[in-house]
DSSP file (Angstrom, degrees, kcal/mol; ACC not computed):
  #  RESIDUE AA STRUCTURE BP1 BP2  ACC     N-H-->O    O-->H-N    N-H-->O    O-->H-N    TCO  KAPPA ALPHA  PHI   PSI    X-CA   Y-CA   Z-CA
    1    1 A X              0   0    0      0, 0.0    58,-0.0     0, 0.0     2,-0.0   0.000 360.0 360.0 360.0 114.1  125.5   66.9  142.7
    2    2 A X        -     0   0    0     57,-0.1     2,-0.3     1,-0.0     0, 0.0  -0.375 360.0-121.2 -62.3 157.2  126.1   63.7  141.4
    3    3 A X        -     0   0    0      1,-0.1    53,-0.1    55,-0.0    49,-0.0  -0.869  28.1-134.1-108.5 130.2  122.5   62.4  139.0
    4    4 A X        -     0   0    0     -2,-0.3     2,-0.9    51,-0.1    -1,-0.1  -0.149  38.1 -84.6 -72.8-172.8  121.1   59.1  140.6
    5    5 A X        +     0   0    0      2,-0.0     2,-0.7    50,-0.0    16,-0.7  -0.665  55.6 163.5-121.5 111.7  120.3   56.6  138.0
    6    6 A X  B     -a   21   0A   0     -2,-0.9    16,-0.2    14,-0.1    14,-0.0  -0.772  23.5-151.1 -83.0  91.1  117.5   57.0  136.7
    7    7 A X        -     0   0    0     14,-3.0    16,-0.1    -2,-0.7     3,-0.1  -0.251  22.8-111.6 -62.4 131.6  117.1   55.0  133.2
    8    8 A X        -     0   0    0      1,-0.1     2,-0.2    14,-0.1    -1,-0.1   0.022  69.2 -71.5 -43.5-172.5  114.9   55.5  129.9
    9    9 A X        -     0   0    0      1,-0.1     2,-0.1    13,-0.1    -1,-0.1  -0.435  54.0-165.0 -68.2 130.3  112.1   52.2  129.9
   10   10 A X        -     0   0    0     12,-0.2     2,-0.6    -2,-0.2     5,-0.1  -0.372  35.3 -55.2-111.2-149.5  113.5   49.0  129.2
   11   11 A X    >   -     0   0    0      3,-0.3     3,-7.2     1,-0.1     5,-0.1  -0.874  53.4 -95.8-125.2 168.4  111.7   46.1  128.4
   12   12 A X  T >> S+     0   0    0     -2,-0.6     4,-2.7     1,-0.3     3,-1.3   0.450 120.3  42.3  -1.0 -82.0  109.1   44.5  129.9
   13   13 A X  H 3> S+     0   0    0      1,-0.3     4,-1.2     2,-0.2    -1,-0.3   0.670 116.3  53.3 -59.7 -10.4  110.9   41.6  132.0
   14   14 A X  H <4 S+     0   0    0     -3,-7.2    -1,-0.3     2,-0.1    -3,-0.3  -0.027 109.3  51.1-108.6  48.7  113.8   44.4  133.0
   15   15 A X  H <4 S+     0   0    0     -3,-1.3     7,-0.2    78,-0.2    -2,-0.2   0.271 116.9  35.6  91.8-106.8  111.2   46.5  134.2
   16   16 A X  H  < S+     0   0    0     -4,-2.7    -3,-0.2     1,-0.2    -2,-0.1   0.481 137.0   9.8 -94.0   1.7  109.5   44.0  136.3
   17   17 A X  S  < S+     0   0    0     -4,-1.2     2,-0.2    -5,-0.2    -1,-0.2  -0.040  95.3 101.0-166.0  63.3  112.0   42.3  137.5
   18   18 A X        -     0   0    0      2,-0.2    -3,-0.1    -3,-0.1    -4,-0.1  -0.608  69.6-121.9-116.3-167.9  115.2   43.7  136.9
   19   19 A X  S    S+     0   0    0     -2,-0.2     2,-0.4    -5,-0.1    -5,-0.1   0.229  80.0 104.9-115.9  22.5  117.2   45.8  139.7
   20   20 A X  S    S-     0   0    0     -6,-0.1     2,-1.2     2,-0.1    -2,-0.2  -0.788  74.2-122.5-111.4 156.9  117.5   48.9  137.6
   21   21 A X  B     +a    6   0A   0    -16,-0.7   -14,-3.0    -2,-0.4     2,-0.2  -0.676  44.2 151.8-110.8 112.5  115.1   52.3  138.2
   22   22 A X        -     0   0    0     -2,-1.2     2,-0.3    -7,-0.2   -12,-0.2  -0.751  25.3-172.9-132.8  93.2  113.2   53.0  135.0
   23   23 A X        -     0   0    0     -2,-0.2     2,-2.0   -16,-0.1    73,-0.2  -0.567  20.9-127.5 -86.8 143.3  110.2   54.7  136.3
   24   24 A X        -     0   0    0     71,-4.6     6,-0.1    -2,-0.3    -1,-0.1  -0.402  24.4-175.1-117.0 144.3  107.6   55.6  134.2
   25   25 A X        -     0   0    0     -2,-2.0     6,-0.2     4,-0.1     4,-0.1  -0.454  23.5-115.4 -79.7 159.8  106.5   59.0  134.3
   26   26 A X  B >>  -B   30   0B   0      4,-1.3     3,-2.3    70,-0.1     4,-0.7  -0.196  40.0 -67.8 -86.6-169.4  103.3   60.2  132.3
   27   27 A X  T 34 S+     0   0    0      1,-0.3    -1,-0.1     2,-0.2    -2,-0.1   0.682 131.6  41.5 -46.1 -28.3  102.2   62.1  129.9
   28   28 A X  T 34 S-     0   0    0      2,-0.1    -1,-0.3    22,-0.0     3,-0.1  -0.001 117.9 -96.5-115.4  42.2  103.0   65.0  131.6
   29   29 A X  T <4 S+     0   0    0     -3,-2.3     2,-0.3     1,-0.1    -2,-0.2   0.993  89.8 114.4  74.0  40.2  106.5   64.1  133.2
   30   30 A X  B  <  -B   26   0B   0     -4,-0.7    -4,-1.3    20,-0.1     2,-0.2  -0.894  41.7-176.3-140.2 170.2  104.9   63.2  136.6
   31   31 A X  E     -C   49   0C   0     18,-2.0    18,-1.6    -2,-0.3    66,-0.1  -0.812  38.3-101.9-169.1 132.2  104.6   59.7  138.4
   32   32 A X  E     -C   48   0C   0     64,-0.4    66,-0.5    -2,-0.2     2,-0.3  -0.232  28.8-159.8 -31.7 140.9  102.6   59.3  141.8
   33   33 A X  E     -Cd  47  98C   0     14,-1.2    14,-2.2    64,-0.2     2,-1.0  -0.863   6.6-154.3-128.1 110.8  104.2   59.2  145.1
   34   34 A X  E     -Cd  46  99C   0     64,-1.7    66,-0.8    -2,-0.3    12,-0.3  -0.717  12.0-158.7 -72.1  58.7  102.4   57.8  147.9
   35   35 A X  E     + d   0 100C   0     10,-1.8     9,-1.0    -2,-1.0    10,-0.3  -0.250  22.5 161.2 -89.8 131.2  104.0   59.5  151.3
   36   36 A X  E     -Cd  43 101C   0     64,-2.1    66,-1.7     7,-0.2     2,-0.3  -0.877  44.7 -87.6-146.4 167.5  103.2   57.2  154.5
   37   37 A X  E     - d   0 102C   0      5,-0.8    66,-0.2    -2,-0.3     6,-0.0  -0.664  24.2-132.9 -93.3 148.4  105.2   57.5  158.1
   38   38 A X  S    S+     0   0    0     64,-4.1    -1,-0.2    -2,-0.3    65,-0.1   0.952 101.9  38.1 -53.8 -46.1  108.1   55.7  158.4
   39   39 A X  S    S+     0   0    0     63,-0.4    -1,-0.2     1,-0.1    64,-0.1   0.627 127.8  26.1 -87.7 -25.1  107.1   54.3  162.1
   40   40 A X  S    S-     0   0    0      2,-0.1    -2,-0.1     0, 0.0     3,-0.1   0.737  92.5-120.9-117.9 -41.0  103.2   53.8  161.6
   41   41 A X        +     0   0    0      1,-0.1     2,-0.3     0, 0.0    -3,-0.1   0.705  52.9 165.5 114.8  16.4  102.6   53.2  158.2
   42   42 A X        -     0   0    0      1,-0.0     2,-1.1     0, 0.0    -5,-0.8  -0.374  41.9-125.0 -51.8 105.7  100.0   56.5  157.9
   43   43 A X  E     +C   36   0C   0     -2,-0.3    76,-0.6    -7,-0.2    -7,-0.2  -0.654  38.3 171.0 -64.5  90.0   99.1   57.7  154.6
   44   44 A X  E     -     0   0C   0     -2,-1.1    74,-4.9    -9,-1.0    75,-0.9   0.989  51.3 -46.7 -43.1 -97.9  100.2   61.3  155.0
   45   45 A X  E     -     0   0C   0    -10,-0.3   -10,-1.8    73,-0.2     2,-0.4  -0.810  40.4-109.9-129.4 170.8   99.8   62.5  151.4
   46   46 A X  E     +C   34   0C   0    -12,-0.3     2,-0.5    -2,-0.2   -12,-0.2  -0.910  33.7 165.4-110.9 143.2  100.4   62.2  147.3
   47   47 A X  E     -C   33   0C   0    -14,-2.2   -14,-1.2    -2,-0.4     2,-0.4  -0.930  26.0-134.7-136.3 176.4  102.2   64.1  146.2
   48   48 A X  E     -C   32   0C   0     -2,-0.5    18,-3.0   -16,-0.2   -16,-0.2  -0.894  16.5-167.2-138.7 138.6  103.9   63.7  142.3
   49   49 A X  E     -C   31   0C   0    -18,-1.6   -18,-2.0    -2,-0.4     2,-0.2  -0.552  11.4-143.0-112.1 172.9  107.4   64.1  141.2
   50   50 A X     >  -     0   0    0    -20,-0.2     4,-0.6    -2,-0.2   -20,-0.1  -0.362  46.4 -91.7-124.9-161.9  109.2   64.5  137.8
   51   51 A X  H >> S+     0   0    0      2,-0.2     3,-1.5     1,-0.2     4,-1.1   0.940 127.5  56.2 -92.1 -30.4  112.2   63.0  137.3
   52   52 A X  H >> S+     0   0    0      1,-0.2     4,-1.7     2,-0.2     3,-1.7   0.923 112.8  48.0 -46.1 -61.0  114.3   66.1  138.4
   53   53 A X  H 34 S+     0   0    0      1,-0.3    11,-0.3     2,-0.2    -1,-0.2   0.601 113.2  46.8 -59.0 -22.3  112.3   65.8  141.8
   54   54 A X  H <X S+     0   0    0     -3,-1.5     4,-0.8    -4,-0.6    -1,-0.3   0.494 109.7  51.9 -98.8  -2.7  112.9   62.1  142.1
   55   55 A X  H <X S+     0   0    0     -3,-1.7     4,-1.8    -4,-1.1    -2,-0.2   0.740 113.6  45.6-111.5 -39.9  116.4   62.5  141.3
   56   56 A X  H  X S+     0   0    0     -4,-1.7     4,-0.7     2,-0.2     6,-0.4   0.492 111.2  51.6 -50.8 -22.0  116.5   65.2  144.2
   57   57 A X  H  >>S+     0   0    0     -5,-0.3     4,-5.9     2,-0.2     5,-1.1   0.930 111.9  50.1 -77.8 -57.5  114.7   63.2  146.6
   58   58 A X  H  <5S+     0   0    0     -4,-0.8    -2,-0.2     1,-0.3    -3,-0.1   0.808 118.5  31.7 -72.7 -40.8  117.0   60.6  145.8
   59   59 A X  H  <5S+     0   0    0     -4,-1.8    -1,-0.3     1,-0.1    -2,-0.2   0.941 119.9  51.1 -90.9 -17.6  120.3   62.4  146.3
   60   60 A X  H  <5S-     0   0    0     -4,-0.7    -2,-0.2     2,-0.3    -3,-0.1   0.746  89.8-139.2 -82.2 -36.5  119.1   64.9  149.1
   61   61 A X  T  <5S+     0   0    0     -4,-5.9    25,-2.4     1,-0.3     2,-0.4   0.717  80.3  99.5  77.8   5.2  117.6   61.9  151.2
   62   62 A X  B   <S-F   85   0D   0     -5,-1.1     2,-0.8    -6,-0.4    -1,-0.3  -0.986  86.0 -94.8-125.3 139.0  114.6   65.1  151.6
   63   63 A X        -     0   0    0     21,-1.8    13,-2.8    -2,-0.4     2,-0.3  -0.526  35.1-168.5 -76.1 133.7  111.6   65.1  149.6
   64   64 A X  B     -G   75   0E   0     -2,-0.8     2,-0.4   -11,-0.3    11,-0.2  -0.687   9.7-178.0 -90.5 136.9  111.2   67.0  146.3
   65   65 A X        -     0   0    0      9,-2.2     9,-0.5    -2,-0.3     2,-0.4  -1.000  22.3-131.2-132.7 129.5  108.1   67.3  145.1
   66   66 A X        -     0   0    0    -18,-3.0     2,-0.4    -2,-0.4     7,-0.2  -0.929  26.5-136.0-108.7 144.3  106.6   69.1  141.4
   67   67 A X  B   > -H   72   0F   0      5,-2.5     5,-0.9    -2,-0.4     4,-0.3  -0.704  14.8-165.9 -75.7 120.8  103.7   71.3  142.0
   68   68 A X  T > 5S+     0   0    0     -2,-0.4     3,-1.2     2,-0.2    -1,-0.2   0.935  87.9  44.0 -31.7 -78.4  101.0   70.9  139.5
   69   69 A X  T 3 5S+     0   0    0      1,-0.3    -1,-0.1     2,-0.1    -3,-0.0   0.910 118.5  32.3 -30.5 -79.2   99.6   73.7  140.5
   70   70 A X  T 3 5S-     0   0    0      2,-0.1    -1,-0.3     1,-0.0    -2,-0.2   0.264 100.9-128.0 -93.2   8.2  101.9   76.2  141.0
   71   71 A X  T < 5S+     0   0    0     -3,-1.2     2,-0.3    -4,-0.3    -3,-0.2   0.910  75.4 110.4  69.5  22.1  104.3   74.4  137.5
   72   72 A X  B   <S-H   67   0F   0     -5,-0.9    -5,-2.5     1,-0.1    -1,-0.2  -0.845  85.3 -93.9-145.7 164.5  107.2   74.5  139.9
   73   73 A X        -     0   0    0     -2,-0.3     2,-0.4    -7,-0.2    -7,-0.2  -0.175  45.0-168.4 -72.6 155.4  110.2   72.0  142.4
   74   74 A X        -     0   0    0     -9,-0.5    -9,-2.2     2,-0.0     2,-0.6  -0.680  10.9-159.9-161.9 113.5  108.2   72.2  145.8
   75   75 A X  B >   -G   64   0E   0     -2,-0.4     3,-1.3   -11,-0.2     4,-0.3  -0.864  30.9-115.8 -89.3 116.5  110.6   70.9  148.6
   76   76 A X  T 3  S+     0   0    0    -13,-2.8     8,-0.5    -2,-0.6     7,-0.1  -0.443  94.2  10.0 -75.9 159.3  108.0   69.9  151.6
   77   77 A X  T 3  S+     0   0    0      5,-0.2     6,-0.3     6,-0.2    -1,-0.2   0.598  79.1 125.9  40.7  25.3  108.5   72.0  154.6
   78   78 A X  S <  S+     0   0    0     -3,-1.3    -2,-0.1     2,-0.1    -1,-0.1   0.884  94.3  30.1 -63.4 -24.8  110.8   74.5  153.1
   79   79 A X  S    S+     0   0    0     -4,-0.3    -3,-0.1     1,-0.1    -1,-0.0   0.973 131.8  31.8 -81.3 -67.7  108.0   76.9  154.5
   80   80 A X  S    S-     0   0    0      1,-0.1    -1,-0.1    26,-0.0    -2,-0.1   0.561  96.9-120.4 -39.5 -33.4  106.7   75.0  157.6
   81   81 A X  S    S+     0   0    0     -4,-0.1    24,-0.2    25,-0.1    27,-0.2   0.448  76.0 127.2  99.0 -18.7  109.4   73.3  158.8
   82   82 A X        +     0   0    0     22,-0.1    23,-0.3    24,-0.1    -5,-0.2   0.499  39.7 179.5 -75.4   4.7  107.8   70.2  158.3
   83   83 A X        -     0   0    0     -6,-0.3    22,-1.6    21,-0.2     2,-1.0   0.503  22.4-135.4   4.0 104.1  110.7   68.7  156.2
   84   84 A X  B     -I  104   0G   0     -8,-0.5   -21,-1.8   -21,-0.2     2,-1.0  -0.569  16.2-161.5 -82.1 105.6  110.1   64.9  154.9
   85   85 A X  B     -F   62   0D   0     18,-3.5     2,-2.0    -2,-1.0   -23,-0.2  -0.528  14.6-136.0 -90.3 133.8  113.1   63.0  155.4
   86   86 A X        +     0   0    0    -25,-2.4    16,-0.3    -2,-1.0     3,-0.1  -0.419  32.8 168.5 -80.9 111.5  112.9   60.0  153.4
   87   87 A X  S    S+     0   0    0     -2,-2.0     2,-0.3    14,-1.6    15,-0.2   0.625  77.9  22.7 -82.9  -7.7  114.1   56.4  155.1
   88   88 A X  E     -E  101   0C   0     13,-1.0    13,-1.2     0, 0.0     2,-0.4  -0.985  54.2-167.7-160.3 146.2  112.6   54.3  151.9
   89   89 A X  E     +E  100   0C   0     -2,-0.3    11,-0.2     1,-0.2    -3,-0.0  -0.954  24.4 179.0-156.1  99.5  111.7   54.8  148.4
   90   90 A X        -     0   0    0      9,-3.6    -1,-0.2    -2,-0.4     8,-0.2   0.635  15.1-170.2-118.4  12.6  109.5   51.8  146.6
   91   91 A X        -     0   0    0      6,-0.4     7,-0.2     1,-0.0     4,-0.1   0.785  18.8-129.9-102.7 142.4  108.1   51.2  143.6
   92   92 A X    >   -     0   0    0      5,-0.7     3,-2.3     1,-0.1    -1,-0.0   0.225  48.4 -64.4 -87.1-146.3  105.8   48.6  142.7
   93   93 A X  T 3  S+     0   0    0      1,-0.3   -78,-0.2     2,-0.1    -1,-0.1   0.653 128.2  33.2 -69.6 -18.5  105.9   46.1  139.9
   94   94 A X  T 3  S-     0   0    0      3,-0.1    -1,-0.3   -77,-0.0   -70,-0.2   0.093 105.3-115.6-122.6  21.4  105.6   48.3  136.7
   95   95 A X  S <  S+     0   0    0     -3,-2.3   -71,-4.6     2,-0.1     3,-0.1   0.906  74.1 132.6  49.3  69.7  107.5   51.2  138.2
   96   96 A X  S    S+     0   0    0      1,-0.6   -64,-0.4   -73,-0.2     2,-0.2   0.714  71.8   2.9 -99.6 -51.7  104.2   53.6  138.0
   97   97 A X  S    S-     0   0    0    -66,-0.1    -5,-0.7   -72,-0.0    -1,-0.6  -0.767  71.2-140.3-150.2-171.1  104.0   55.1  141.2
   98   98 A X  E     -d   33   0C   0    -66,-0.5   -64,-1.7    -7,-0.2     2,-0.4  -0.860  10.6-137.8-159.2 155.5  106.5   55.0  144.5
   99   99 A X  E     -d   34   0C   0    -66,-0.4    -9,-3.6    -2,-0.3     2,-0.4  -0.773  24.3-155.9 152.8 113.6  105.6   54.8  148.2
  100  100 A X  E     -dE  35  89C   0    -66,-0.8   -64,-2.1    -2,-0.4     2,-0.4  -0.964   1.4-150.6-136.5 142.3  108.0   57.2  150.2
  101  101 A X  E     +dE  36  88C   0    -13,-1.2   -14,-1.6    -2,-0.4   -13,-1.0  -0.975  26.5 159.9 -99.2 114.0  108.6   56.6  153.7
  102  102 A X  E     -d   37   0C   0    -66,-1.7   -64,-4.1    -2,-0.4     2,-0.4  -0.700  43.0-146.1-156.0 172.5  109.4   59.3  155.9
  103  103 A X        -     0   0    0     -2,-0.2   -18,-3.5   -66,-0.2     2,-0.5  -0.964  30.7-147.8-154.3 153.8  109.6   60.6  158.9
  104  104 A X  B     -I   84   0G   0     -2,-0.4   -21,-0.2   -20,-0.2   -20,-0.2  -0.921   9.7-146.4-133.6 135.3  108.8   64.7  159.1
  105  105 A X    >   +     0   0    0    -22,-1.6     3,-1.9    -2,-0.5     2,-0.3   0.113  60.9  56.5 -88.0-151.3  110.3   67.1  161.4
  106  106 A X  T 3  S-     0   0    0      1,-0.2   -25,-0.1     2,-0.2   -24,-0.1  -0.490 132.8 -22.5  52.6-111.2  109.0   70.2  163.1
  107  107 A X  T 3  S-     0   0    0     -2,-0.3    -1,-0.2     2,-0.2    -2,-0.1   0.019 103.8-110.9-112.8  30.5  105.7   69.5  165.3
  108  108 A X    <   +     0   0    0     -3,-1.9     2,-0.3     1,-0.2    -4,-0.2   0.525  68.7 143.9  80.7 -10.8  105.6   66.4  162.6
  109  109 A X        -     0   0    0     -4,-0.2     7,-0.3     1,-0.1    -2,-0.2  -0.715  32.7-175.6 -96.9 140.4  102.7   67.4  160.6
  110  110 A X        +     0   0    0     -2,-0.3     2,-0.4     6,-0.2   -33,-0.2   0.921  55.9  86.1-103.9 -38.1  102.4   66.9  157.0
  111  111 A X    >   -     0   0    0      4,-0.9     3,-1.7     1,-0.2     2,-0.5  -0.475  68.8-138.9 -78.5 113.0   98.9   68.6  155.9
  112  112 A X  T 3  S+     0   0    0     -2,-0.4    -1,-0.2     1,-0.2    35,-0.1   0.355  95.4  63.0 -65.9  21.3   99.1   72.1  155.2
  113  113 A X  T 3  S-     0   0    0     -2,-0.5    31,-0.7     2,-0.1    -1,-0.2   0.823 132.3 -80.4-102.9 -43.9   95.3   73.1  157.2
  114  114 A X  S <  S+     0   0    0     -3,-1.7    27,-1.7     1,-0.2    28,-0.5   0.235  90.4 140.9 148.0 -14.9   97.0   71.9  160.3
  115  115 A X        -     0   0    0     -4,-0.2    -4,-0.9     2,-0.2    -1,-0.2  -0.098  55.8-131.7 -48.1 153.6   96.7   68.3  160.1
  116  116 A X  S    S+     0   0    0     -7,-0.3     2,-0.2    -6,-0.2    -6,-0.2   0.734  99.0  11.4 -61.2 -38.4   98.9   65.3  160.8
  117  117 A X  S    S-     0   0    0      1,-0.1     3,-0.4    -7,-0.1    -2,-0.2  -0.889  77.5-119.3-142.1-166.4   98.2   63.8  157.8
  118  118 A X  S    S+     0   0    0    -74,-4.9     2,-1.4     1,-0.3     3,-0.2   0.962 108.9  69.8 -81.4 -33.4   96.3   65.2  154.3
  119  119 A X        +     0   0    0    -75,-0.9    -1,-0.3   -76,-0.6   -76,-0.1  -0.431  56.3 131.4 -84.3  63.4   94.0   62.6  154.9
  120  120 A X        +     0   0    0     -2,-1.4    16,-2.5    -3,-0.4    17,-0.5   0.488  57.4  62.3-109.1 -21.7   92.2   63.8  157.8
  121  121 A X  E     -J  135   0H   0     14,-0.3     2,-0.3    -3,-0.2    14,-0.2  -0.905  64.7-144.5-123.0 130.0   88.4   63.3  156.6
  122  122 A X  E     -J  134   0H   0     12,-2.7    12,-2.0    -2,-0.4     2,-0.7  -0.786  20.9-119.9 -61.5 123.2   86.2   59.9  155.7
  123  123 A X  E     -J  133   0H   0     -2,-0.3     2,-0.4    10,-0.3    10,-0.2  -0.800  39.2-159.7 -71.8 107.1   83.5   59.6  153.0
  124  124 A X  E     -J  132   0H   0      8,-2.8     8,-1.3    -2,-0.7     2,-0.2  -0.931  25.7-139.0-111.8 142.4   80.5   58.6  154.8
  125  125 A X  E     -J  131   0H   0     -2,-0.4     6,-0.2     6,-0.2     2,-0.2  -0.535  29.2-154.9 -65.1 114.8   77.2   56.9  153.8
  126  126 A X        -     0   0    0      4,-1.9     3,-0.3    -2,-0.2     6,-0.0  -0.486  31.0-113.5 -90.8-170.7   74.3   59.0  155.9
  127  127 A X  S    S+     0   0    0      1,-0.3    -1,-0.1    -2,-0.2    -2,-0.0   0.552 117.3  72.7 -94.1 -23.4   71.1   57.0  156.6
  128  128 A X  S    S-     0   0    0      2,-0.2    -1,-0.3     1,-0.1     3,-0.1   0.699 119.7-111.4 -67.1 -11.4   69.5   59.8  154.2
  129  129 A X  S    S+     0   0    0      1,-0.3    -2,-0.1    -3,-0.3    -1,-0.1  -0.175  80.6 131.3 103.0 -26.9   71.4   57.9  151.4
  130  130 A X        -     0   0    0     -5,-0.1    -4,-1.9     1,-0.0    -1,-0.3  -0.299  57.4-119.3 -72.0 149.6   73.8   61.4  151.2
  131  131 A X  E     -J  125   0H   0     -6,-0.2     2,-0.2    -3,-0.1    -6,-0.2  -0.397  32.2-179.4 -66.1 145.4   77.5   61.6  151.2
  132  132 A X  E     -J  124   0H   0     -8,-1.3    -8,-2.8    -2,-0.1     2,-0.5  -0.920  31.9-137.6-145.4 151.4   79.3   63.3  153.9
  133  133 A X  E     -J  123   0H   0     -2,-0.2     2,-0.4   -10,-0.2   -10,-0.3  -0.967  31.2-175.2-119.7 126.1   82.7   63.9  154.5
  134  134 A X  E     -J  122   0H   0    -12,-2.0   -12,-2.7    -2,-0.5    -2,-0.0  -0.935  34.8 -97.8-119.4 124.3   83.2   63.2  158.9
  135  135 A X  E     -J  121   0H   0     -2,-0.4   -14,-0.3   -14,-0.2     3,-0.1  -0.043  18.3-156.5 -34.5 143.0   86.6   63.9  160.3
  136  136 A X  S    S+     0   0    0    -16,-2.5     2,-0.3     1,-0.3   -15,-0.2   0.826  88.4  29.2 -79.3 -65.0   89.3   61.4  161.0
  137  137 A X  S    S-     0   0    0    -17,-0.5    -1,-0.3     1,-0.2     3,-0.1  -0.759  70.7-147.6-132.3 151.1   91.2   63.6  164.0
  138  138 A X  S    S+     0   0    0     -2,-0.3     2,-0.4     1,-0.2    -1,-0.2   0.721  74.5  42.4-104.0 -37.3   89.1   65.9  165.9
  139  139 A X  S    S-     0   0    0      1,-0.0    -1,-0.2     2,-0.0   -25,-0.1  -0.873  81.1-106.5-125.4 135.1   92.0   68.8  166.5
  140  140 A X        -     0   0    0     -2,-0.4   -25,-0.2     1,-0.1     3,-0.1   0.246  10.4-150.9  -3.5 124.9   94.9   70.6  164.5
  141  141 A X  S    S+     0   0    0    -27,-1.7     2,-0.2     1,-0.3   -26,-0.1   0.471  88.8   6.8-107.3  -0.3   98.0   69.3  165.5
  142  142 A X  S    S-     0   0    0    -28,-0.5     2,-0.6   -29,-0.0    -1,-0.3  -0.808  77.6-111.3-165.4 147.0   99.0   73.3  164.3
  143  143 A X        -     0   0    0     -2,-0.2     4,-0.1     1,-0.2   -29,-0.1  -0.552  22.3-143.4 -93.7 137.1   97.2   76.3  163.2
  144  144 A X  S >> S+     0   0    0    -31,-0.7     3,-3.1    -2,-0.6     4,-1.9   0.828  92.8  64.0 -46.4 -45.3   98.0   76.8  159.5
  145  145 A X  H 3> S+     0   0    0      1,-0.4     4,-1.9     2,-0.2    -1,-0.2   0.939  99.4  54.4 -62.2 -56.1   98.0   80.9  160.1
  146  146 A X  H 34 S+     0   0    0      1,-0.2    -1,-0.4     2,-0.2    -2,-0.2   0.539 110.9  40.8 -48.5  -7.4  100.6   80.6  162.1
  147  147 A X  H <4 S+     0   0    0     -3,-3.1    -2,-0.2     3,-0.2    -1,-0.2   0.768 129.2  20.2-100.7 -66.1  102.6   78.8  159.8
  148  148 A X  H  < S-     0   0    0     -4,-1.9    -3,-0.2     2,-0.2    -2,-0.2   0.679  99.7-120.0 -97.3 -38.6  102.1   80.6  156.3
  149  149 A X  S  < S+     0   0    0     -4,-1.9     2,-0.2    -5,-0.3    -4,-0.1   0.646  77.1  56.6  94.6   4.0  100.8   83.6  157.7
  150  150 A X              0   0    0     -6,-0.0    -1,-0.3     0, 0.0    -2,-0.2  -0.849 360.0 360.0-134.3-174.9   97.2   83.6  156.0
  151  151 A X              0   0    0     -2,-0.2    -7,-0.1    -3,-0.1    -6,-0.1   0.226 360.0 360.0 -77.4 360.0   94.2   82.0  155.5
């Protein structure tokens, strides 16, 4: 596997407006990634990569993802199926975070509870003054158990 190139920091003006990829990752190796569908332009998830994951994304044409969580490479849909193929990779002016474009196989669903995308719920203002969180999409496009095999 050939290593894309990915570059230490340059300065400032090559950066922002050179044509070479120096992202910068944070304090803990990570840099944002923004996941949206190729064909509507749906915010799907974040996810965050390191550079080994952006460098995997980048040669695989699949997204790589590192888990926070679990400290670990996390390929999306290796379990599911749900596999993100990537059509676009951007990053904005100060190479921070990146905006992946995709388009995801199996029944197409990104969010592992059964959703289409992660962002399935609203913050709403009730008339009591209290926050509530009100669905987006009223049904599962799959039930999770079936998928993963628990709860």
């Amino acid at each position: 596997m050939c290593n894309p190139s990915i570059l230490e920091r340059g300065d400032k003006s090559a950066v922002e407006n050179g044509d070479l990829l120096m992202p910068k990752f944070d304090s803990d190796g990570l840099i944002v990634a923004v996941v949206t569908d190729v064909e509507t332009g749906e915010v799907l998830m974040v996810g965050y990569m390191n550079k080994e994951a952006l460098s995997r994304t980048i040669e695989t044409g699949e997204a790589c993802y590192w888990s926070r969580s679990r400290q670990n490479f996390w390929k999306k849909g290796e379990t599911s199926g749900q596999i993100q193929t990537v059509h676009e990779i951007l990053t904005d002016c100060d190479q921070d975070a990146l905006v992946l474009k995709v388009s995801v196989a199996g029944n197409g669903a990104t969010c592992h509870v059964g959703y289409n995308s992660c962002f399935f719920r609203k913050i709403a203002k009730q008339e009591t003054g209290e926050t509530r969180l009100e669905r987006v999409y009223e049904n599962r496009v799959y039930d999770p158990k079936d998928v993963y095999g628990k709860n």
